[in-house]
C-alpha positions as CSV (number, residue, x, y, z in Angstrom):
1,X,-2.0,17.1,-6.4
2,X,-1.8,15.8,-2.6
3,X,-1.8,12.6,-1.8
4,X,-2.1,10.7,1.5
5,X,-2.4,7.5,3.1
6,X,-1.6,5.3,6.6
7,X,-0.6,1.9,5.7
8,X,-1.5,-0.6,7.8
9,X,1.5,-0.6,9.3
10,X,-0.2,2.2,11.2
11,X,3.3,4.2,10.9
12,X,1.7,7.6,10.3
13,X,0.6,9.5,7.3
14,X,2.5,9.2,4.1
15,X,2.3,12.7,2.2
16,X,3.5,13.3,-1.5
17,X,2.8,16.1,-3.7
18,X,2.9,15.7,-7.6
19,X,2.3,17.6,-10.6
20,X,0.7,15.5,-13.1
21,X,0.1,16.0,-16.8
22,X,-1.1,14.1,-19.6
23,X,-0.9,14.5,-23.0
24,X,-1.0,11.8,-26.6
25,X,-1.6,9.0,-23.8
26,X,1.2,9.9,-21.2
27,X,1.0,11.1,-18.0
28,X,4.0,12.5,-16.3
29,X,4.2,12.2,-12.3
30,X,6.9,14.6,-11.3
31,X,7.4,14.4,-7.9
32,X,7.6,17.2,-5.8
33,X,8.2,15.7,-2.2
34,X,7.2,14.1,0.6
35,X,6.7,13.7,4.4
36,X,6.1,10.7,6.6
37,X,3.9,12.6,9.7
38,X,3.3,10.8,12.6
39,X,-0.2,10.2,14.1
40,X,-0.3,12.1,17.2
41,X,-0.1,11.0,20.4
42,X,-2.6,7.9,21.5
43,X,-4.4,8.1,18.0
44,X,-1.9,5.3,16.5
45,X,-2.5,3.1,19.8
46,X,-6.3,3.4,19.6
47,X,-6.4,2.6,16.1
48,X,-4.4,-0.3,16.2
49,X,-6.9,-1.3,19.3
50,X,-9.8,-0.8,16.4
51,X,-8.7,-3.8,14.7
52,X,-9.8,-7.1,14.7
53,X,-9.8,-9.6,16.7
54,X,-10.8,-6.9,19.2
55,X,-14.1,-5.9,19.4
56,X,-15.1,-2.5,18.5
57,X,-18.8,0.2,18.4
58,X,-20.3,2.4,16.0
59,X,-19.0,5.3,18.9
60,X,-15.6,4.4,18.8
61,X,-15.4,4.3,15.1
62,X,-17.1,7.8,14.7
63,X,-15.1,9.1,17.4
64,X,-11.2,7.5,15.1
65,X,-12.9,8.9,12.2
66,X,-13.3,12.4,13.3
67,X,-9.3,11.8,14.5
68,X,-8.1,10.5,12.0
69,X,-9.6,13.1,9.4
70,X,-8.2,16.0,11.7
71,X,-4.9,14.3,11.3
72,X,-5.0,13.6,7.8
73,X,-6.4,17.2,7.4
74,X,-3.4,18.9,9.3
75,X,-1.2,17.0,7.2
76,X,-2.5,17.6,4.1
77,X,-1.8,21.1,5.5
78,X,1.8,20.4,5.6
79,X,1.9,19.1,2.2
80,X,0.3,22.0,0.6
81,X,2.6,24.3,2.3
82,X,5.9,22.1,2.4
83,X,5.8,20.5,-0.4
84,X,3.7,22.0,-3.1
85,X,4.7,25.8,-3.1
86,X,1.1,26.9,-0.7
87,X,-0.9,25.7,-4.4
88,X,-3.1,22.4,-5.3
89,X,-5.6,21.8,-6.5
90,X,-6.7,19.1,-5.1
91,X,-6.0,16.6,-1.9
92,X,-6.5,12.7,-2.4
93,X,-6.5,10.6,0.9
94,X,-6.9,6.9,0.8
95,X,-7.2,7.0,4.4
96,X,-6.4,4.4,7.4
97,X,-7.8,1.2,6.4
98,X,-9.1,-0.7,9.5
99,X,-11.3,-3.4,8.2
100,X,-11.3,-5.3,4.7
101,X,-14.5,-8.2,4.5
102,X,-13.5,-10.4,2.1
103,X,-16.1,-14.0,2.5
104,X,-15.0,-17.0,0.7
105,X,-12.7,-15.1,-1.7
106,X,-15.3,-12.0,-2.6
107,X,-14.6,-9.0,-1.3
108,X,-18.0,-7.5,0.1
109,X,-16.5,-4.2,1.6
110,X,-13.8,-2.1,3.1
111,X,-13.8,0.6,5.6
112,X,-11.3,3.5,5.6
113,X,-11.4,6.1,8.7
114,X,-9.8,9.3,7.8
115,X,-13.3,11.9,7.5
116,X,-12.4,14.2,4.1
117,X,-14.8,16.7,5.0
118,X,-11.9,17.0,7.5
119,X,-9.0,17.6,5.4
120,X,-11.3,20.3,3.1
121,X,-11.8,22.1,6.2
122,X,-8.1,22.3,7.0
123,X,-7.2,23.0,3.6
124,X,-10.0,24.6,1.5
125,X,-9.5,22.2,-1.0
126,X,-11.4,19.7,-2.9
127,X,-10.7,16.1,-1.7
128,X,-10.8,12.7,-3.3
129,X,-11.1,10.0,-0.8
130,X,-13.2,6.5,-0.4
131,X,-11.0,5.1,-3.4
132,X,-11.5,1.4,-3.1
133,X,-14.9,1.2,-2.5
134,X,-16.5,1.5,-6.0
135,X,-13.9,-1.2,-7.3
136,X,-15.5,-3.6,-4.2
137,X,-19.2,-3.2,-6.0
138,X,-17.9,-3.8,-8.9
139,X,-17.1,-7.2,-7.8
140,X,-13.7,-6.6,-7.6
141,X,-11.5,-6.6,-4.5
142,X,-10.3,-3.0,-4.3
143,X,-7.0,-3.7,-3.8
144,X,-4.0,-3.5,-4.8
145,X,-5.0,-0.4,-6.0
146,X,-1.4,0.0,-6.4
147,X,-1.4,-1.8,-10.1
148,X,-2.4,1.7,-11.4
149,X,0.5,3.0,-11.5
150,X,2.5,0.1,-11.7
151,X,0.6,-1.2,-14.9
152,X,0.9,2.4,-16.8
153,X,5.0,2.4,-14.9
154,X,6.4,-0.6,-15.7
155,X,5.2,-1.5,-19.2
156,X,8.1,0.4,-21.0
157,X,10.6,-1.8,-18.6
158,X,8.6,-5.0,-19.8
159,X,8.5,-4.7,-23.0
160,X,12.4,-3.6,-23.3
161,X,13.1,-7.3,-21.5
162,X,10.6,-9.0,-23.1
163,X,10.0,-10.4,-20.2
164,X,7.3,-10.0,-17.2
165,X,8.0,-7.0,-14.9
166,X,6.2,-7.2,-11.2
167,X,6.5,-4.1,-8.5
168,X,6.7,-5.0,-5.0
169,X,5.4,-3.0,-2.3
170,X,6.1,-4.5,1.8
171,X,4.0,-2.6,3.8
172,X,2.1,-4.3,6.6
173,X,0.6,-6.7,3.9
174,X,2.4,-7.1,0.7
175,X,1.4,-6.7,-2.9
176,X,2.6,-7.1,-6.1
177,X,1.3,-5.9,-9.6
178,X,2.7,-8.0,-12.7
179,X,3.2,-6.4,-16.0
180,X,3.6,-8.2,-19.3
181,X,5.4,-7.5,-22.4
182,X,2.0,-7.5,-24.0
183,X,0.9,-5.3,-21.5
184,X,-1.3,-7.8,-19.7
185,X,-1.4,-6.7,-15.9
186,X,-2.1,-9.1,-12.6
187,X,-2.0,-7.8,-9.0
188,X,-2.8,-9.2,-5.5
189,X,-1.5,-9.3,-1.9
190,X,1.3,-11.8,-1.8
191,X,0.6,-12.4,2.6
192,X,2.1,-10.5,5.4
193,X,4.5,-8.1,4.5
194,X,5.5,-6.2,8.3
195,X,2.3,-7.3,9.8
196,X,3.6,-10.4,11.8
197,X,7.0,-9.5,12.0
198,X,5.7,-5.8,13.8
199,X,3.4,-7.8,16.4
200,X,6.5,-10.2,17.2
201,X,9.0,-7.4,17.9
202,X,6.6,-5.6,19.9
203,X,6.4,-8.7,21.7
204,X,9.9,-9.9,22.0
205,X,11.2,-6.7,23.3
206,X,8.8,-5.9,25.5
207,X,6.7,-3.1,23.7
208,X,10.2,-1.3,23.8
209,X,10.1,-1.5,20.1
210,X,7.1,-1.8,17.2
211,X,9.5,-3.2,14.8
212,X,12.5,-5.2,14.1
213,X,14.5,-2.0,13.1
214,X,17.4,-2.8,10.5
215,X,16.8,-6.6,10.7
216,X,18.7,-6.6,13.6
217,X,17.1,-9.7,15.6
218,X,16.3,-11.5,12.5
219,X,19.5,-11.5,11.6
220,X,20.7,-13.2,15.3
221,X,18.0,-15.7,15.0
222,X,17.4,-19.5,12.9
223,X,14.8,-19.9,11.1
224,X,12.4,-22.9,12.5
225,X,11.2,-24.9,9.8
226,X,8.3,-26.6,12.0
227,X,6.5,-23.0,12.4
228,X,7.5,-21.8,8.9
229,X,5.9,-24.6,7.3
230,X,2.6,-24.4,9.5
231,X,2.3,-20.7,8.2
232,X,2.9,-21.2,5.1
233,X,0.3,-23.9,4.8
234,X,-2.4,-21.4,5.2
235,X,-4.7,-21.7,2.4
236,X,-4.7,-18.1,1.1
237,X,-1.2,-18.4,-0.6
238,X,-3.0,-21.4,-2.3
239,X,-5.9,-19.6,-3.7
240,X,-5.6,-18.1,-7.1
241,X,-6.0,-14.2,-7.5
242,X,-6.9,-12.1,-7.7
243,X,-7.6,-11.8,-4.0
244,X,-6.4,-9.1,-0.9
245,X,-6.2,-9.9,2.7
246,X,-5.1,-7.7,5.6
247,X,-4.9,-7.7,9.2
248,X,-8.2,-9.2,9.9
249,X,-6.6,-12.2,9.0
250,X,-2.7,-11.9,10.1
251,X,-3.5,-10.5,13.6
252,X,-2.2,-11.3,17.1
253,X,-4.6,-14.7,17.8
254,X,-3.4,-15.6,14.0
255,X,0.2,-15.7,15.0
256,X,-0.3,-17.4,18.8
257,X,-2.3,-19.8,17.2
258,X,0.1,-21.3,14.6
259,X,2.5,-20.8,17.3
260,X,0.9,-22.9,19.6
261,X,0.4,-25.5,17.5
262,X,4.4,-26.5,17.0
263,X,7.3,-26.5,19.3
264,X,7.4,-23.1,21.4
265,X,9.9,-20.5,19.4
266,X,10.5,-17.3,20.4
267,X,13.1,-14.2,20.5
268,X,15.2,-14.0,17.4
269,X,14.4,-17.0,16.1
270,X,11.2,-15.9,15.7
271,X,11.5,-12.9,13.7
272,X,13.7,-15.1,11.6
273,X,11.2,-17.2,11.0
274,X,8.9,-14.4,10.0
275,X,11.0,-12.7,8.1
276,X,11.7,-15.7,6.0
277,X,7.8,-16.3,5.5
278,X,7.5,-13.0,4.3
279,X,10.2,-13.5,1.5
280,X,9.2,-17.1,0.7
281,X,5.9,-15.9,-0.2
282,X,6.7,-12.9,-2.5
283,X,9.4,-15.1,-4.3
284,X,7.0,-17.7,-4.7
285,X,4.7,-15.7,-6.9
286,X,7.2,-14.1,-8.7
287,X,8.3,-17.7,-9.7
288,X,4.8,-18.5,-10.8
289,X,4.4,-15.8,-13.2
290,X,8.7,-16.1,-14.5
291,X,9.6,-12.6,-13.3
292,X,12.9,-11.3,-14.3
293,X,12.6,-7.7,-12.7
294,X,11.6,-6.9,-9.4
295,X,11.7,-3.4,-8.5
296,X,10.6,-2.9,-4.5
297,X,8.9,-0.3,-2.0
298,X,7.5,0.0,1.1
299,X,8.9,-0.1,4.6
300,X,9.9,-3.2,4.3
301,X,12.7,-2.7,2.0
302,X,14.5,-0.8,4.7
303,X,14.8,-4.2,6.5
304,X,18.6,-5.3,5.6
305,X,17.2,-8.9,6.8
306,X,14.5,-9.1,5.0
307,X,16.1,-8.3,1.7
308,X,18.8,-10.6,2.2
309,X,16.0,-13.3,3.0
310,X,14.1,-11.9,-0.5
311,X,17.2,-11.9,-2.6
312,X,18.3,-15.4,-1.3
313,X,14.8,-16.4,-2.6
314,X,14.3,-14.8,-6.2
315,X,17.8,-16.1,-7.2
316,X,19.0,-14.3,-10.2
317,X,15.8,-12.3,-10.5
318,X,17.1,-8.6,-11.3
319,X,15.9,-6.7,-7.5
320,X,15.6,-3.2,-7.7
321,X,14.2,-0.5,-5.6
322,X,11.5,2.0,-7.2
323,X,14.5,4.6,-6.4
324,X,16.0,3.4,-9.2
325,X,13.3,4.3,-11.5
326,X,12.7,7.9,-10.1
327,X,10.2,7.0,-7.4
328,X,11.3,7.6,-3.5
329,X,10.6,3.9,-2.3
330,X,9.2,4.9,0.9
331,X,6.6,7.7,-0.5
332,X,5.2,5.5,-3.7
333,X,1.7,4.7,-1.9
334,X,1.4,8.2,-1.5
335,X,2.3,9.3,-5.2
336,X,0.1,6.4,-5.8
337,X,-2.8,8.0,-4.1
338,X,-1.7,11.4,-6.0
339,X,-2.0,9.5,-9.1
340,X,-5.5,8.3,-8.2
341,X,-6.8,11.3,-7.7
342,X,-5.8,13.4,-10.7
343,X,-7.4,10.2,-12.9
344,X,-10.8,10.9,-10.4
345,X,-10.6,14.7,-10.7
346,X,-10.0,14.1,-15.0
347,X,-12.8,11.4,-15.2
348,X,-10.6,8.7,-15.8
349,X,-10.9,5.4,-14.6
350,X,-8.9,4.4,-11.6
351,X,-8.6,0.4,-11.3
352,X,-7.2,-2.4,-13.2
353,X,-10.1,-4.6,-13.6
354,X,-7.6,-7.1,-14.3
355,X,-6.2,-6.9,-10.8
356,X,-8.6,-5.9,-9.1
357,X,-11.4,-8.4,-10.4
358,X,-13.9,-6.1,-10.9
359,X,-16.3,-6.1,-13.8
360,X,-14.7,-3.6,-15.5
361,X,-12.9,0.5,-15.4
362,X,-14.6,2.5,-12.9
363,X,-13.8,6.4,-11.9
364,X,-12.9,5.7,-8.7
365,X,-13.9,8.0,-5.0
366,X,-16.2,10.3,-3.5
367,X,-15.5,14.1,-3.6
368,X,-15.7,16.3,-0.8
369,X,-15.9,20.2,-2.1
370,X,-13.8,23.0,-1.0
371,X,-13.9,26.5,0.3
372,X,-14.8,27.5,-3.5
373,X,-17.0,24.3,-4.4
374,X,-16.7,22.5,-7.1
375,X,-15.2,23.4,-10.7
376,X,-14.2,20.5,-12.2
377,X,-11.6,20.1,-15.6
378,X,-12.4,18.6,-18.7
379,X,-12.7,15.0,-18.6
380,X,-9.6,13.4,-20.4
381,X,-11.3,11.5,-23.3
382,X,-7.4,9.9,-24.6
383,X,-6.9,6.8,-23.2
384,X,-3.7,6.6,-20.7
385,X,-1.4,3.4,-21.7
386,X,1.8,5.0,-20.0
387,X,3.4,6.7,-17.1
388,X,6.5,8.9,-17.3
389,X,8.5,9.4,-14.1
390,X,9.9,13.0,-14.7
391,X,13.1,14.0,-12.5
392,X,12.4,15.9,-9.2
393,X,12.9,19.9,-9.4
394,X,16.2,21.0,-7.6
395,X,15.1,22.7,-3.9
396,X,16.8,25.8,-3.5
């Protein structure tokens, strides 16, 4: 299995490859590799000008869709050849995610640009994409999405502490999925994960840079109280999950507004400021639901600053990485999409009504045939309660 995805950081496109089996209720993920592709030239820009608050057209949406797809197909490409020996059997994408409608705490739908019929072109191969919107009519949020593999992963590590278990992934919004020792499962985005602290660095430095690369001006700058606490007074750390936001809410105007409204604070300080909100947030929940393991992914973990800020925060809550549990820390979205769609290509439901809020399991995704159609595997009747993490094969 391939599995791809752009966060919304708008980075590139993640790419993991995975062999997955499943057998007495256990799936093993062993990885295989992965590949961090970036868009090509002016597609990441125009994207990023796709988003709200800026105004956008049915042309200019076909017109990323068809990119974005071409991309995704050529690196799907990549994966097959790089990473999985030339063989798949099948491609899932969760695409670019450029707009998440969410009214009054119900998610009413979410739009993904990234055209499969794209990647089956450039690949011959079936693909699985369209992942979250089944969850959505189901009344549930589609998102984190995430918690699938984090409910089935981490249940072994909270029942051995007898103690809840979360996984943290910092992307441009960040989520966490909760597992009990009983194996109860909750999962929602926490708040901004990179979103803000991207859109200030671009703007401190001039457009020079897109992020605060190793936490270098956060770590020069004082957090200001005045503008922390404006930010974290917005009501959707408040409302109870499960619930998903994105950067229709934490955009540009979002930040310039709070900003306006306390004393003016810029350049290090605020990056330091953001920084801090991000980590205040994400320890906050873990507090709420007495995490003692914390075990982190995403881009935002590469952020020296932000992890000092995190760990100053959850106290003497055991931080991990998912490296430490077998799974590369910057690729686990895209295993995670891998994951997804073996359980869509086996019949298997995809989402964690729990998390999610939807009215219950649902196979997950549309699929796009390949050069040879359609021949689909038996359905897998047994249900899945765990995940197995199996060590990488030695390259040669």
């Amino acid at each position: 299995m391939v599995g791809l995805l752009s966060g919304t950081s708008i980075d590139g496109i993640d790419v993991a490859a995975a062999e997955l089996h499943a057998a007495d209720g256990e799936l093993t993920l062993t990885p295989l590799g992965e590949l961090e592709i970036p868009y090509p030239d002016g597609l990441r820009s125009d994207l990023i000008d796709a988003l709200p608050p800026q105004p956008s057209s049915a042309e200019r949406l076909t017109m990323l869709d068809t990119r974005a797809g071409q991309a995704f197909g050529d690196a799907a490409r990549e994966g097959v050849e790089h990473l999985a020996g030339g063989r798949a059997d099948l491609v899932a994408s969760l695409g670019q995610t450029v707009f998440h409608w969410v009214e009054d705490g119900t998610a009413l739908g979410t739009l993904q640009l990234g055209s499969p019929a794209w990647i089956a072109e450039r690949t011959g191969l079936p693909v699985v994409a369209d992942l979250r919107s089944r969850d959505v009519a189901a009344g549930g949020h589609g998102a984190p999405l995430a918690s699938t593999l984090d409910a089935l992963w981490l249940r072994g590590l909270a029942e051995s502490t007898s103690a809840p278990a979360a996984a943290l992934n910092i992307g441009g919004i960040a989520n966490i999925t909760v597992v009990g020792p009983d194996g109860g499962v909750l999962a929602y985005d926490t708040g901004p994960g990179n979103a803000l602290l991207d859109l200030a660095a671009t703007e401190v430095t001039g457009g020079a840079k897109r992020s605060d690369e190793g936490g270098e001006l956060a770590a020069i700058g004082i957090v200001q109280e005045e503008l922390l606490n404006r930010l974290l007074a917005d009501p959707y750390y408040a409302a109870a999950p499960p619930k998903s936001t994105g950067k229709e809410h934490f955009h540009t105007a979002y930040l310039a507004e709070a900003r306006r409204a306390t004393a003016d604070v810029g350049g290090a300080d605020l990056l330091a400021t953001l920084t801090e909100l991000t980590a205040a947030t994400i320890a906050t929940e873990c507090a709420r639901h007495s995490v003692r393991t914390l075990v982190a992914s995403g881009g935002g973990v590469e952020n020296p600053a932000l992890m000092r800020a995190l760990a100053a925060r959850l106290g003497d809550v055991d931080l991990r990485t998912s490296d430490d549990l077998g799974l590369p820390r910057a690729a686990k979205e895209a295993y995670l999409t891998a994951l997804l769609g073996w359980l869509t290509w086996h019949g298997v439901p995809g989402n964690v009504p729990s998390a999610t809020g939807a009215r219950g399991p649902r196979v997950l995704g549309s699929l796009t045939p390949g050069a040879a159609g359609l021949s689909m595997p038996t359905p897998y009747t047994e249900p899945i309660t765990r995940l197995r993490v199996a060590a990488a094969p030695r390259k040669r």
